[in-house]
C-alpha positions in Angstrom: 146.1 54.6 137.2 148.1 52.7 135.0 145.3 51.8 132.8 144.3 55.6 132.6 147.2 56.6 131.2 147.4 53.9 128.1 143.8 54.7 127.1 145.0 58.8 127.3 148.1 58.0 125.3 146.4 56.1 123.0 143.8 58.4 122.3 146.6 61.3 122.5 148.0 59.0 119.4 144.9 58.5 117.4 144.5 62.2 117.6 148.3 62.5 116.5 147.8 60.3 113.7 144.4 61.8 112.2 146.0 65.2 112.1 149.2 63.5 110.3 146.7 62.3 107.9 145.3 65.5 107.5 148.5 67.2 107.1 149.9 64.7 104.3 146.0 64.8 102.3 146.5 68.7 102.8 150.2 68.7 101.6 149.5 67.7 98.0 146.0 69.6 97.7 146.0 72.8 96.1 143.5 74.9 97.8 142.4 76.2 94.1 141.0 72.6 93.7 138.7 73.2 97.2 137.8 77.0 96.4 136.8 76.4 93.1 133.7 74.1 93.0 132.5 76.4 96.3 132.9 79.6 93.9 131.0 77.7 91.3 128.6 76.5 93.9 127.9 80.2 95.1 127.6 80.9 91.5 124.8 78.4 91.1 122.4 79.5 93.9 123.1 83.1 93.4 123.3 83.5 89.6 126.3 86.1 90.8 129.9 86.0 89.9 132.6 85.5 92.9 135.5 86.6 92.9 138.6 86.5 95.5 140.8 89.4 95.4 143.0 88.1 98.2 144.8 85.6 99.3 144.0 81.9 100.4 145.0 80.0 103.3 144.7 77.0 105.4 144.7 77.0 109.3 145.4 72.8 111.0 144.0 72.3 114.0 141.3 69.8 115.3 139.0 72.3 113.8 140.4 72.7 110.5 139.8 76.4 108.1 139.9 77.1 105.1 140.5 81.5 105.0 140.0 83.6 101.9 140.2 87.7 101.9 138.5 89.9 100.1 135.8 88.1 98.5 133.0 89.6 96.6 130.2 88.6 95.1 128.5 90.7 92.2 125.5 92.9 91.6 123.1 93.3 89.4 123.4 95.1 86.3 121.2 97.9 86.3 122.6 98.4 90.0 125.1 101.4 91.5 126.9 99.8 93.5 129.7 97.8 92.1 128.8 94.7 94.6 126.3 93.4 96.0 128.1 91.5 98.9 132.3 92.0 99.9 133.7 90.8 102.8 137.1 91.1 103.9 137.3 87.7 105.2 135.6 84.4 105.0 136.5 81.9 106.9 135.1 77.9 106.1 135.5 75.8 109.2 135.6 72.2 108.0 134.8 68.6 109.3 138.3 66.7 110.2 137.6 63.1 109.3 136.2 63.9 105.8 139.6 65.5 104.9 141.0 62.4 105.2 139.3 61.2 102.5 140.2 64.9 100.4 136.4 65.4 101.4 135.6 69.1 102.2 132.3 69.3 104.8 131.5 72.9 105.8 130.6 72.9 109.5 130.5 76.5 110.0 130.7 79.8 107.9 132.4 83.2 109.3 131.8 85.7 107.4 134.1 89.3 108.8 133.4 92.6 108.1 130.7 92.3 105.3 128.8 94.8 103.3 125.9 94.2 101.8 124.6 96.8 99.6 120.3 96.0 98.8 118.9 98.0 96.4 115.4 98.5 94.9 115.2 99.9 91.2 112.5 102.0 89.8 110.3 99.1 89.0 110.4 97.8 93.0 112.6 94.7 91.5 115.5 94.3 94.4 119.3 93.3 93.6 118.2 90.4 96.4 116.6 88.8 93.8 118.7 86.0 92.5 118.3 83.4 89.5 120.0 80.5 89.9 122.1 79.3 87.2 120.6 76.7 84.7 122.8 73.6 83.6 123.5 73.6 80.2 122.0 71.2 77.8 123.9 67.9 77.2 126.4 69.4 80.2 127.1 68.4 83.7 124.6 68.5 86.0 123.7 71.8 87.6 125.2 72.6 91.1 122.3 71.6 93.9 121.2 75.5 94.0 117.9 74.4 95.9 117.5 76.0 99.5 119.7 74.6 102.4 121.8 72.5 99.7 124.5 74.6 101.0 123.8 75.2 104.3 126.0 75.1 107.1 125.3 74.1 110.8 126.5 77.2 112.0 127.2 80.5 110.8 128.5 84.0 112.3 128.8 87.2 110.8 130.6 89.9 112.8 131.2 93.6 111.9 128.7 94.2 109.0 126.7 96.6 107.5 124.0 96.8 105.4 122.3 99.7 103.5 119.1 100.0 101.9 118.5 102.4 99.0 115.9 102.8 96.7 115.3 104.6 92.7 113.5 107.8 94.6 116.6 108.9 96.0 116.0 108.7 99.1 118.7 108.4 102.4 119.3 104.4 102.4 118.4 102.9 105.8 121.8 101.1 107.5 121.7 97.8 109.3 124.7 97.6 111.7 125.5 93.7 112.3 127.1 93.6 115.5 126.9 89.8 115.7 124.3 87.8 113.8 124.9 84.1 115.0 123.4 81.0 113.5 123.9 77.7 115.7 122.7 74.1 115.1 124.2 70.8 116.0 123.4 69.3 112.5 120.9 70.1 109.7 118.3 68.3 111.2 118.2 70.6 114.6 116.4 73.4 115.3 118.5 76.4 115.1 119.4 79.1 117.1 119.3 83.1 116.4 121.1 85.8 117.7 121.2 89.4 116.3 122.8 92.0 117.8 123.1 95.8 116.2 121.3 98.5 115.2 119.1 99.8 112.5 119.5 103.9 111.9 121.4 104.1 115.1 118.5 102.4 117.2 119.8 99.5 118.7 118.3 96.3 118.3 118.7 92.8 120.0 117.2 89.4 118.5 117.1 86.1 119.8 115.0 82.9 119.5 114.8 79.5 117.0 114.5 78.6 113.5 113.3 75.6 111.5 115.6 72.8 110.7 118.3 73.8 107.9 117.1 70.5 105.9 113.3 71.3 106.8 113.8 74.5 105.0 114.6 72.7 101.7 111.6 70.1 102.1 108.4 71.0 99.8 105.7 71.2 101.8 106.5 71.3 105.3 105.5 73.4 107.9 108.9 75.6 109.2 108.7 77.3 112.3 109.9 80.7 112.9 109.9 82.2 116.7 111.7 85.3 117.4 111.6 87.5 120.3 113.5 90.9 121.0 113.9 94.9 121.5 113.6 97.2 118.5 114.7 100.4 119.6 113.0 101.2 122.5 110.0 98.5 122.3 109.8 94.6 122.8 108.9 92.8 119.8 108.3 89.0 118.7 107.7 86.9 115.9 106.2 83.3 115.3 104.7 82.0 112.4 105.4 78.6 110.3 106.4 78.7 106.7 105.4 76.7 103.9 107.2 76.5 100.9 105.5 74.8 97.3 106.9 75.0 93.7 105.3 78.4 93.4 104.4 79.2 96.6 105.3 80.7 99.9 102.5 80.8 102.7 103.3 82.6 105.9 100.6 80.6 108.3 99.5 81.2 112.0 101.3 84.8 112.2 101.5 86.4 115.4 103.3 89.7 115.8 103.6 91.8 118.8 105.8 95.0 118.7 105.1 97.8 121.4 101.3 97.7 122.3 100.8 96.5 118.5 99.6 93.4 117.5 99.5 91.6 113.9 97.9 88.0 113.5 96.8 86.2 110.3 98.3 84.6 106.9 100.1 85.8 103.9 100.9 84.0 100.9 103.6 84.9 98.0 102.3 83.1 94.7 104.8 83.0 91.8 102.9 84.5 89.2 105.4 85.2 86.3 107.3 89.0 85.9 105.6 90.0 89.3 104.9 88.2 92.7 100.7 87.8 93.7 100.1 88.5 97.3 97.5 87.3 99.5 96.8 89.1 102.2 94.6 88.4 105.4 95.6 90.2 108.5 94.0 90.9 111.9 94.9 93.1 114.9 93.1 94.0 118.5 95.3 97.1 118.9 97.8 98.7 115.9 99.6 102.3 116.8 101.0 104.0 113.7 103.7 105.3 116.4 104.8 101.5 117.2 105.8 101.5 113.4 108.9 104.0 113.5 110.5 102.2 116.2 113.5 102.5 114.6 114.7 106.3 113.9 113.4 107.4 110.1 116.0 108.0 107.7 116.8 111.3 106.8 114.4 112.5 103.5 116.7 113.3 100.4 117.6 117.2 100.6 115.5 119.4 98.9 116.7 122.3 96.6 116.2 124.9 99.6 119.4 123.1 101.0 117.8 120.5 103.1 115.7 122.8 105.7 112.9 121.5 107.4 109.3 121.9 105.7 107.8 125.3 106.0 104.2 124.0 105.8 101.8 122.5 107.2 101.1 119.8 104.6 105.1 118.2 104.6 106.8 118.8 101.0 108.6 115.2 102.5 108.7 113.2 99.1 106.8 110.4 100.3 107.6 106.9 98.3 105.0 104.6 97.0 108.0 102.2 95.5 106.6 99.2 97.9 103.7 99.1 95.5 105.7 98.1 92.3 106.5 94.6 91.1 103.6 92.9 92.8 99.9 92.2 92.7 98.4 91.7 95.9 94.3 91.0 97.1 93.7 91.5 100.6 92.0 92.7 103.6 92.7 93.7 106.8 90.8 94.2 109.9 91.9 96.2 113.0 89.8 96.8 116.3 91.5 99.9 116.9 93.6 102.0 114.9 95.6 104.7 117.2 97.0 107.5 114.3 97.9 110.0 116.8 97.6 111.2 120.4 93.7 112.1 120.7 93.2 110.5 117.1 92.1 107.0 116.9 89.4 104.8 114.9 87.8 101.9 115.7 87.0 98.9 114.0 88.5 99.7 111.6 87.7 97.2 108.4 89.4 97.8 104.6 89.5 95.3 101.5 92.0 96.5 98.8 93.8 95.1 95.4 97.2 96.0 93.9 98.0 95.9 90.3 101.1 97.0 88.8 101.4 99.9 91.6 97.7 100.9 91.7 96.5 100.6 94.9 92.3 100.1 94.7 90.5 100.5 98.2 87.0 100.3 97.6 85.7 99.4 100.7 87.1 101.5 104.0 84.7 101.4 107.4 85.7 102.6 110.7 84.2 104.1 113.5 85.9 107.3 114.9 84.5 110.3 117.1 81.7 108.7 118.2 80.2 108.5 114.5 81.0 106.0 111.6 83.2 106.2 108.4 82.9 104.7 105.2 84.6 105.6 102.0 87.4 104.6 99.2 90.9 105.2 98.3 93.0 104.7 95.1 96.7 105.4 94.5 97.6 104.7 91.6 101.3 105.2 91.8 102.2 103.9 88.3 106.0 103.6 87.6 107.4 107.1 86.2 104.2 108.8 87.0 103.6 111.3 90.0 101.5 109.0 92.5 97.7 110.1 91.8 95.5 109.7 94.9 91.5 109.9 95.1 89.7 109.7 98.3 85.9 109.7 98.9 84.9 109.6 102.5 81.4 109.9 104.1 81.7 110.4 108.2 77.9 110.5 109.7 76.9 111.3 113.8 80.8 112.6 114.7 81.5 114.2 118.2 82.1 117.8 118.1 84.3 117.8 121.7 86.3 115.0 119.8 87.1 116.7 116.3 87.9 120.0 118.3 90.2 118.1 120.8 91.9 116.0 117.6 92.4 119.6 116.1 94.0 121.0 119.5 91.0 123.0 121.0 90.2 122.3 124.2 86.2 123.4 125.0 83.6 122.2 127.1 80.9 121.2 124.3 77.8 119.4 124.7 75.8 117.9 121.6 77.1 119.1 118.2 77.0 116.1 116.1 79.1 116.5 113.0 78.0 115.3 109.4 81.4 115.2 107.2 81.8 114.4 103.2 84.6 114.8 101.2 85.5 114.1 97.3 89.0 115.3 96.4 91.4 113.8 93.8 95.3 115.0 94.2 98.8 114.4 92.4 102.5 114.2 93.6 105.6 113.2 95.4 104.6 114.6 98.7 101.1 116.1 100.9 102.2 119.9 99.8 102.2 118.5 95.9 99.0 116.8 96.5 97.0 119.7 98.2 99.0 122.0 95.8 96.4 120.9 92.9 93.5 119.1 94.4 90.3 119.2 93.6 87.3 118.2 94.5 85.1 118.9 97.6 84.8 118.9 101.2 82.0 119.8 103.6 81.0 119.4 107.3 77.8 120.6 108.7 77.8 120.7 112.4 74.0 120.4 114.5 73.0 122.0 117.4 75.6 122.4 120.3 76.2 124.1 123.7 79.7 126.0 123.5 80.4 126.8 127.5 81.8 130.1 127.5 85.3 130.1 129.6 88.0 132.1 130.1 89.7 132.9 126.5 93.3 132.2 126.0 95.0 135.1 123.4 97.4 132.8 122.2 95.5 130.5 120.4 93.4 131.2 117.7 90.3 129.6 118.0 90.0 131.6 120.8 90.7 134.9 119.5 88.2 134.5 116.2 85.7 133.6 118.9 86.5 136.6 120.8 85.8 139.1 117.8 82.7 137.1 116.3 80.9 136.9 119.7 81.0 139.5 121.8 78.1 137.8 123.8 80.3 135.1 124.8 81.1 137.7 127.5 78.1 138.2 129.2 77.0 134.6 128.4 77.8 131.4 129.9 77.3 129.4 126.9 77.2 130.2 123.2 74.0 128.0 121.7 75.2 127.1 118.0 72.4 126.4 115.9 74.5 125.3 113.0 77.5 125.6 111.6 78.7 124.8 107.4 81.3 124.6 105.7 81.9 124.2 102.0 85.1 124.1 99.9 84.5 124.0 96.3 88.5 122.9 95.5 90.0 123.4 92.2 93.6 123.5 91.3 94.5 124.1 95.0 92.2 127.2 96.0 89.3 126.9 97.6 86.9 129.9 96.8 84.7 130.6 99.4 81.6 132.8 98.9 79.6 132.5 102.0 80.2 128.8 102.3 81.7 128.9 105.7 79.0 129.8 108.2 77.6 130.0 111.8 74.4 130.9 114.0 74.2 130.7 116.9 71.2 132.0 119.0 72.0 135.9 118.9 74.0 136.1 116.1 74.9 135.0 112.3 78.2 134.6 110.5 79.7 134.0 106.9 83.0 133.7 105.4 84.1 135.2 102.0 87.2 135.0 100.5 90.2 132.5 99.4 92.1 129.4 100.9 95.0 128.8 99.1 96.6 125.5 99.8 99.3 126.0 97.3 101.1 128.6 99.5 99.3 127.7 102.8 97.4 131.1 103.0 93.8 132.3 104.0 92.2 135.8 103.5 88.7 135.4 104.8 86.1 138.1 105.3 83.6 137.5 108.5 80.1 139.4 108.5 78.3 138.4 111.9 74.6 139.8 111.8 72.2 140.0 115.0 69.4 137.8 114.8 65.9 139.6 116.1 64.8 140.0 119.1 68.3 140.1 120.5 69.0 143.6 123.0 72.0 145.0 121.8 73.4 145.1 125.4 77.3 145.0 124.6 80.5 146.9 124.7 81.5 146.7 121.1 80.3 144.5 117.9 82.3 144.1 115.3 80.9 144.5 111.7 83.9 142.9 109.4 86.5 140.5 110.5 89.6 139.4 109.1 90.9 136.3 109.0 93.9 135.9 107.2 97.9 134.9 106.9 99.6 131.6 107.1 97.7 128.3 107.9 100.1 127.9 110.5 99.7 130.8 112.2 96.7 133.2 110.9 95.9 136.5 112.4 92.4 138.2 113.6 91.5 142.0 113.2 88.9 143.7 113.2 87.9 146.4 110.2 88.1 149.7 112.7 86.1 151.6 110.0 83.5 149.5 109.9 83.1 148.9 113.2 82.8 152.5 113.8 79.9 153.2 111.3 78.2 149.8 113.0 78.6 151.6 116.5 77.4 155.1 114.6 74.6 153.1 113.5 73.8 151.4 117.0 73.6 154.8 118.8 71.6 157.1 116.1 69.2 153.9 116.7 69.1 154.1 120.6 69.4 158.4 120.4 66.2 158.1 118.3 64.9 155.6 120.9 64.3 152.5 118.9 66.3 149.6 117.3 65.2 149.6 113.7 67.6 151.2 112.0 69.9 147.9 112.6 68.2 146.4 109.4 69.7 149.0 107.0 72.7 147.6 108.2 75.9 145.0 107.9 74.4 143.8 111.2 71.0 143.0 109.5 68.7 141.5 111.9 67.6 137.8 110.8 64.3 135.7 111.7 65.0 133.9 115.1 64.7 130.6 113.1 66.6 131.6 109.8 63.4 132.5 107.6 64.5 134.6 104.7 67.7 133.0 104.2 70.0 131.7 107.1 73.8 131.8 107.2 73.7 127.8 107.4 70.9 127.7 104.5 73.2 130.0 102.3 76.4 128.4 103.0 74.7 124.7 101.9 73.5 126.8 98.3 70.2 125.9 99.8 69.0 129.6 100.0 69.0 133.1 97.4 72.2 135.8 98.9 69.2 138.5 99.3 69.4 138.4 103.3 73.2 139.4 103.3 72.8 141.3 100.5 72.4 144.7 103.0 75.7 145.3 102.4 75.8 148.5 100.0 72.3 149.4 101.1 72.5 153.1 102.9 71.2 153.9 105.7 67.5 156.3 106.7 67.4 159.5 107.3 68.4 159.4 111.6 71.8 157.6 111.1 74.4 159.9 110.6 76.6 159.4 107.4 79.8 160.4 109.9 80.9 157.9 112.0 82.6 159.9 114.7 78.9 161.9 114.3 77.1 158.5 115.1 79.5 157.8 118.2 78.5 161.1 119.6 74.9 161.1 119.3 75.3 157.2 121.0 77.0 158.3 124.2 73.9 161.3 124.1 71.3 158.8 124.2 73.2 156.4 127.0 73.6 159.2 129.3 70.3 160.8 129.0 67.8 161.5 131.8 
C-alpha cells in the first residue's frame, strides 16, 4: 500500500512538473508567434487569405488549446459571397510534451459553427478549387501544401452549414452538419467517419472508415474508402480505393448501393490543363431514376408568373446543364435495367458518349423497352452562354401495344399490336416547354394489327370517350380488330400540321385526323372523319360523321359536329327508305375496299397513297337523299317502321 502511494505521488508530481513546464514555455510565447505560420500554412494549401477577426486564447490542461474566433478564410474573386469558409470558433488541440520544447503538434481540429459557401460559376469552375501558393524564387521554401501535410488525427465539426449555388440562379442546395467527426489514433490509422445532418431538410446519417491520413499523401497507393448510411429515407454505401498520381486521380473497384440502385466500375480524373479529362466506365444490374432524388429537390428559381407551379405538360422548370462545363469526359455506361418511372422501364440498356467543352455527344444508345428494341443518338450541346441545343434520333422496332398504352395511363385488354416508332427532332432552351416550344423535326409510329377487347368505357378519361365517338361498334362488339393505325408529325417551329397523318382502320371502319398540335401553348384542334368500310351493315344507333378533338393537352375535350351527324343519319335513312345502301358512297362516310384498295386511311397517313378516297367531302348527294336533314331523319324512321 505503501509502495502504491509513492509511485501515485510521483507520477501525480511528474504530471505537476510537465504542466509547470508548460506554463513557464507558454508564459513568454506570444500566441501571434503560434498562429502565424498556421495562417501562412493555411495560406499555402488553400491559395486563400485567413484572417482572425476575434480574439485569441490559450486553455492549460493535460490537453492543451489553442482558441481563435471568428476566423475566415477568403473566396474567390469572381465569387458572391464575401467568404468562402467563417467559423466562429476554431479550436487547435495540441500535443503536451512538444510544448515543452515551444513545439506546437496539432492533435485535433474543432471547427464550431462553420459556413461554407460552394459556388459554381458560369464556366462549371467551383470556388472549391484551390491553387496552392508557389514559393518565391531565391525565397524560403514553400509551406508543405501537399495533401495530409497538415492533417490532424482527429477532427470535429459541429453546427455547420453548407450551401451550394450555381451561375443559373437556381435555389442553392443546404448541407446541415450536425456532427461530422474524423477519429484516428495517429496518421498512420485507418480513420473513422461520422456524419450526422441533413441535406434539403432530409436527414442523413454516415458512418464507416477512411484511408490512412499519411496514405492519402503517398503517390501511388491504393486508399480505401468504405462508407455506409441512410440518405433520406434509403440505405446507401460506398467503397471504392483511390489512387492518386502527379496528374491523376483513379476511382478503382467502385461499388455503390443506394435504395434498390446499384453503381459498380472505375472513374479516373486526368489533369489535362484549363479543364479536367474524365474517364468513365460504369456498370449497374438495377438503376431507378427515383433512387436519385433521395434527398428533397431544391426549389427551381421563381419564374416571372410569381413562382406558380408549371401550367404544362412539358415543365417550363429551367433545367441546368452546368455539370457539363469545365470538363472533357469519354465514357460508357451499361445498365441491365433502367426503371424511369412506375410502368416505364428499359432494359439493357447500353450508351457510349464524349464531353467537350459542354457538348455532350451520344452516338450510340441501345436498350430494350416494351418488348421491342431501341437504338438511337443524343447531343446537347450546352455551350457556355448559349441556350442548351438538344438533337435526338431514336428508332424503336417490334414495341408492345398493351405496354405503351399502360406507360401512357390506358388501361385495355390488347392482344398483338406491335408498334414501329421513329423519331428526328432537334430542340433549344432552358427547360422541356422551351425545347418543344420550337422543335422540329419528325416523329411517327405505325401500329400492326391488334385485338382491342371492348369493355365497359369510363367517361372520365379520354381515351375512352374518343373511342366512344369514333366507334360506335365497340358497342355491339366485343373486340375492335385494328388493322393499322399511323401517325405522322411533320414538326416545325413547334406546330405540328396534321393533314390526314394521324389515322386508324379497323375492321368496319376508317379514321383520319386533320388539323394543328401546337406545342408552344399545349393546344390540339383536330378534325376526325371515320368512314365505313364495305360490306359492313349499318346496324347502329348513331354514327358520327365529324369529330372534334380539341383544347388543352392536359385535358382535351370530344364532341361531335351535331350538323353533320344529322345529314349522315338523313343520308343513312333516304338509303334504307329507298331499300338499299348505296347512297353511303356519296357521302362523308364513304364506304372503302375491305382491304384498303383505293387509298386506305393508314396508306394516306404514311403519304403512301393520292387524298382522292376522302376526297367525298364536298361531293353532293343523288337524287333520293334529301338536301334537309330533319327531311332525311323522317323518311329513316319511315323506312324502319314499315311493314
Amino acid at each position: 500500500m505503501r509502495i502504491s502511494r509513492r509511485f501515485l505521488a510521483i507520477v501525480g508530481g511528474g504530471l505537476l512538473l510537465v504542466l509547470l513546464g508548460v506554463g513557464i514555455a507558454l508564459s513568454t510565447l506570444d500566441l501571434n508567434q503560434f498562429v502565424g505560420p498556421v495562417l501562412a500554412r493555411i495560406k499555402a494549401v488553400t491559395g486563400r487569405e485567413v484572417t482572425v477577426g476575434g480574439s485569441v486564447s490559450f486553455r492549460i490542461g493535460f490537453r492543451p488549446k489553442v482558441v481563435a474566433h471568428d476566423v475566415r478564410l477568403a473566396n474567390a474573386p469572381w465569387a458572391k459571397a464575401p467568404y468562402f469558409v467563417t467559423a466562429k470558433e476554431l479550436e487547435l488541440q495540441l500535443a503536451l510534451l512538444p510544448l515543452l520544447r515551444r513545439d506546437f503538434e496539432l492533435v485535433r481540429l474543432n471547427i464550431v459553427e462553420p459556413v461554407v459557401a460552394l459556388e459554381t460559376n458560369k464556366d462549371g469552375k467551383g470556388n472549391w478549387e484551390l491553387e496552392p501558393v508557389a514559393g518565391a524564387a531565391g525565397g524560403p521554401p514553400p509551406v508543405d501544401a501537399r495533401p495530409g501535410a497538415f492533417a490532424v488525427g482527429d477532427l470535429l465539426v459541429t453546427d455547420g452549414v453548407v450551401t451550394h449555388g450555381d451561375d443559373a440562379g437556381a435555389a442553392a442546395t443546404k448541407v446541415t452538419i450536425e456532427k461530422l467527426s474524423l477519429k484516428a489514433p495517429d496518421r498512420q490509422s485507418q480513420v473513422d467517419v461520422e456524419f450526422r445532418g441533413a441535406v434539403d431538410g432530409a436527414p442523413v446519417t454516415v458512418s464507416g472508415k477512411l484511408g490512412p491520413f499519411a496514405t492519402l499523401s503517398e503517390r501511388g497507393q491504393p486508399y480505401p474508402v468504405s462508407l455506409k448510411g441512410e440518405l433520406g429515407s434509403r440505405k446507401a454505401s460506398v467503397a471504392l480505393s483511390l489512387r492518386r498520381d502527379d496528374k491523376l486521380v483513379a476511382l478503382q473497384d467502385i461499388d455503390v448501393a443506394f435504395g434498390s440502385s446499384d453503381l459498380k466500375g472505375t472513374i479516373e480524373i486526368r489533369d489535362a490543363g484549363p479543364a479536367s479529362a474524365w474517364t468513365v466506365n460504369l456498370r449497374s444490374t438495377a438503376f431507378k431514376l427515383d433512387d436519385l432524388p433521395v434527398l428533397s429537390a431544391p426549389a427551381a428559381k421563381p419564374s416571372a408568373s410569381g413562382g406558380k407551379a408549371s401550367q404544362y405538360v412539358f415543365t417550363d422548370t429551367p433545367v441546368s446543364f452546368h455539370a457539363l462545363h469545365g470538363r472533357n469526359a469519354d465514357g460508357e455506361i451499361a445498365i441491365e435495367r433502367l426503371t424511369l418511372a412506375p410502368n416505364r422501364a428499359l432494359d439493357r440498356v447500353h450508351a457510349k458518349f464524349s464531353l467537350r467543352n459542354g457538348k455532350l455527344d451520344a452516338p450510340a444508345v441501345q436498350a430494350s423497352a416494351y418488348g421491342g428494341t431501341i437504338t438511337g443518338s443524343v447531343t446537347i450541346d450546352a455551350t457556355s452562354g448559349k441556350a442548351a441545343a438538344i438533337a435526338v434520333r431514336a428508332d424503336a422496332r417490334g414495341l408492345d401495344l398493351a405496354a405503351l398504352l399502360a406507360a401512357a395511363g390506358v388501361s385495355r385488354e390488347v392482344r398483338g399490336g406491335k408498334t414501329n416508332i421513329s423519331v428526328d427532332v432537334a430542340m433549344h432552351g432552358n427547360s422541356p416547354h422551351q425545347w418543344m416550344n420550337g422543335i422540329n423535326g419528325r416523329a411517327q409510329a405505325v401500329v400492326g394489327r391488334a385485338t382491342l377487347v371492348n369493355t365497359k368505357l369510363d367517361p372520365s378519361v379520354t381515351f375512352d370517350r374518343l373511342a366512344e365517338a369514333l366507334n360506335p361498334f365497340r358497342k355491339v362488339n366485343p373486340s375492335t380488330e385494328l388493322q393499322c393505325a399511323v401517325i405522322r408529325l411533320p414538326l416545325a417551329g413547334g406546330v405540328a400540321q396534321v393533314d390526314r397523318s394521324i389515322a386508324f382502320e379497323t375492321k368496319e371502319i376508317d379514321a383520319s385526323m386533320s388539323g394543328t398540335l401546337d406545342f408552344r401553348n399545349e393546344t390540339l384542334d383536330l378534325s376526325i372523319r371515320p368512314r365505313v368500310r364495305q360490306g359492313i351493315q349499318i346496324e347502329i344507333p348513331q354514327i358520327a360523321e365529324l369529330v372534334r378533338f380539341r383544347g388543352p393537352f392536359a385535358s382535351p375535350t370530344v364532341s361531335v359536329d351535331a350538323v353533320a351527324s344529322a345529314t349522315a343519319i338523313a343520308r343513312i335513312g333516304a338509303a334504307i327508305g329507298t331499300g338499299g345502301l348505296s347512297v353511303l358512297g356519296e357521302t362523308l362516310l364513304a364506304q372503302v375496299g375491305a382491304s384498303g384498295a383505293g387509298g386506305g386511311a393508314c396508306e394516306i397517313a404514311l403519304g403512301k397513297s393520292g387524298s382522292s378516297a376522302a376526297s367525298t367531302a364536298s361531293t353532293p348527294a343523288k337524287s333520293g337523299a334529301p338536301s334537309n336533314p330533319v327531311e332525311g331523319i323522317g323518311s329513316a324512321l319511315k323506312g324502319l317502321f314499315k311493314n
